[in-house]
C-alpha positions in Angstrom: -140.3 131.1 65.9 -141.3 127.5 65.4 -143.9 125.6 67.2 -143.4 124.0 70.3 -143.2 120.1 70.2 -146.4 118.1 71.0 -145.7 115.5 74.1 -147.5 112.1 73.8 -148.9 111.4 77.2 -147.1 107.4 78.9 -148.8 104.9 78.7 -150.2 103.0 81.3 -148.3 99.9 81.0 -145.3 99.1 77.6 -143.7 96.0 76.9 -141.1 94.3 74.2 -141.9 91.5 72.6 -139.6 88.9 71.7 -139.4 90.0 67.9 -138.5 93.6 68.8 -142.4 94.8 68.9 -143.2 97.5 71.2 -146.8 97.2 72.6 -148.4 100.0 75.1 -151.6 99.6 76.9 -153.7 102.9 77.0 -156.9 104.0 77.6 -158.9 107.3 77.2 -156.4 109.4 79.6 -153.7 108.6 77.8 -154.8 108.7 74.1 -151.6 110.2 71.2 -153.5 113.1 70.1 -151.9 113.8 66.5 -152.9 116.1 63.9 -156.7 115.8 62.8 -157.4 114.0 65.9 -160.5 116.2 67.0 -162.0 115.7 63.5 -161.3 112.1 63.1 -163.6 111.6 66.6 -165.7 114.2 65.6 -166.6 111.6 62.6 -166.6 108.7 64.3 -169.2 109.7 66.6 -171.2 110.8 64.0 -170.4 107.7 61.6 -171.3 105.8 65.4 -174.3 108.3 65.9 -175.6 107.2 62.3 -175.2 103.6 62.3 -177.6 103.3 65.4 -180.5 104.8 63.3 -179.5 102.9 59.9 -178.3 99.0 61.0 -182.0 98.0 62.3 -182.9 99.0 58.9 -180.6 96.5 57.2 -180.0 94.0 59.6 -182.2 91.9 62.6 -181.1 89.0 64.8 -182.5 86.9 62.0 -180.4 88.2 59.1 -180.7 90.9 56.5 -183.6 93.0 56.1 -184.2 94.0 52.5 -186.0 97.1 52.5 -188.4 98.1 49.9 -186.5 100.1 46.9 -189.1 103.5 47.9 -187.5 102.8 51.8 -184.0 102.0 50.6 -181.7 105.2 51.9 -178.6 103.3 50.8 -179.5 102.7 47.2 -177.4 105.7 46.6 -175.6 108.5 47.7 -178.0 111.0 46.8 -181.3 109.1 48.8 -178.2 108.5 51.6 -177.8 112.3 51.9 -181.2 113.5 51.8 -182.1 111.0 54.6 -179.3 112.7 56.9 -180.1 116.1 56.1 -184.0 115.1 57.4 -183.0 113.2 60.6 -180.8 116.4 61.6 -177.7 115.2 61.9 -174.9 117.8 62.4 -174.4 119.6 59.6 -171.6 118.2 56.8 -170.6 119.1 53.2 -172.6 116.8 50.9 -169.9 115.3 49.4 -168.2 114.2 52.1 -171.5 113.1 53.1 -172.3 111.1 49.9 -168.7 110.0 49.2 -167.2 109.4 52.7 -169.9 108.7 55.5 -171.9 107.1 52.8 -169.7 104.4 51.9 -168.2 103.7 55.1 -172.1 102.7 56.4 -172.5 100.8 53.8 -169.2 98.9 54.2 -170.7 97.9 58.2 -173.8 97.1 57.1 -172.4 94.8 55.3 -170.1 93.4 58.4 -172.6 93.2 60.4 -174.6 91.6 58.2 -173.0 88.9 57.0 -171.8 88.4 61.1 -175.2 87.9 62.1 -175.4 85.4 58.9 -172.2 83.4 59.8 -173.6 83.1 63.7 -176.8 81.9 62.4 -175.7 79.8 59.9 -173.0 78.1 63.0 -170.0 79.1 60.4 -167.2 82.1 60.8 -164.6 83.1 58.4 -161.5 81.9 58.1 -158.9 83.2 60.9 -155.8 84.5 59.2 
């Protein structure tokens, strides 16, 4: 017997562009719930969860904060995942830890940082 097929909730409001482009407005009642869904929020809420702790570290209103290298949880994987497992985040596999949530912080650290840089410094990238 095969599975029944999933139906994608309307959205609140859809609309053609000239080229062909179909764009729908939606909001949290109406969200496409595809396969891994759950666990895609589940991380981003944890990856969101995480960030709040770690970007005061890094980065202030004035710029980057270099932390000293005994301090420094993102100097590596390793330090990265022992400093989760002692704040008591929800429990992970380490190397998804170290090789997944790991990286990704240290990808918006580096955003952020170099946001609060460009504002300071009165410049912004360029728009493409």
């Amino acid at each position: 017997m095969s599975r029944p097929k999933r139906v994608d909730p309307d959205p609140l409001e859809s609309f053609t562009l000239e080229d062909g482009t179909i764009f729908e407005i939606r909001d949290g009642s109406c969200i496409i719930k595809s396969d891994g869904w759950k666990n895609r929020e589940l991380y981003k809420d944890n990856l969101d969860n995480v960030l709040e702790k770690v970007l005061p570290m890094y980065v202030s209103p004035a710029g980057r904060k270099k932390p000293n290298n005994r301090d420094d949880i993102l100097k590596s994987g390793a330090a990265f995942e022992r400093w989760y497992t002692l704040q008591g985040f929800p429990e992970r596999n380490e190397t998804s830890i170290r090789k997944n949530l790991y990286k990704d912080i240290k990808e918006m650290i580096g955003t952020y940082a170099n946001a609060v840089e460009n504002k300071i410094k009165g410049t912004s990238p360029p728009q493409f």
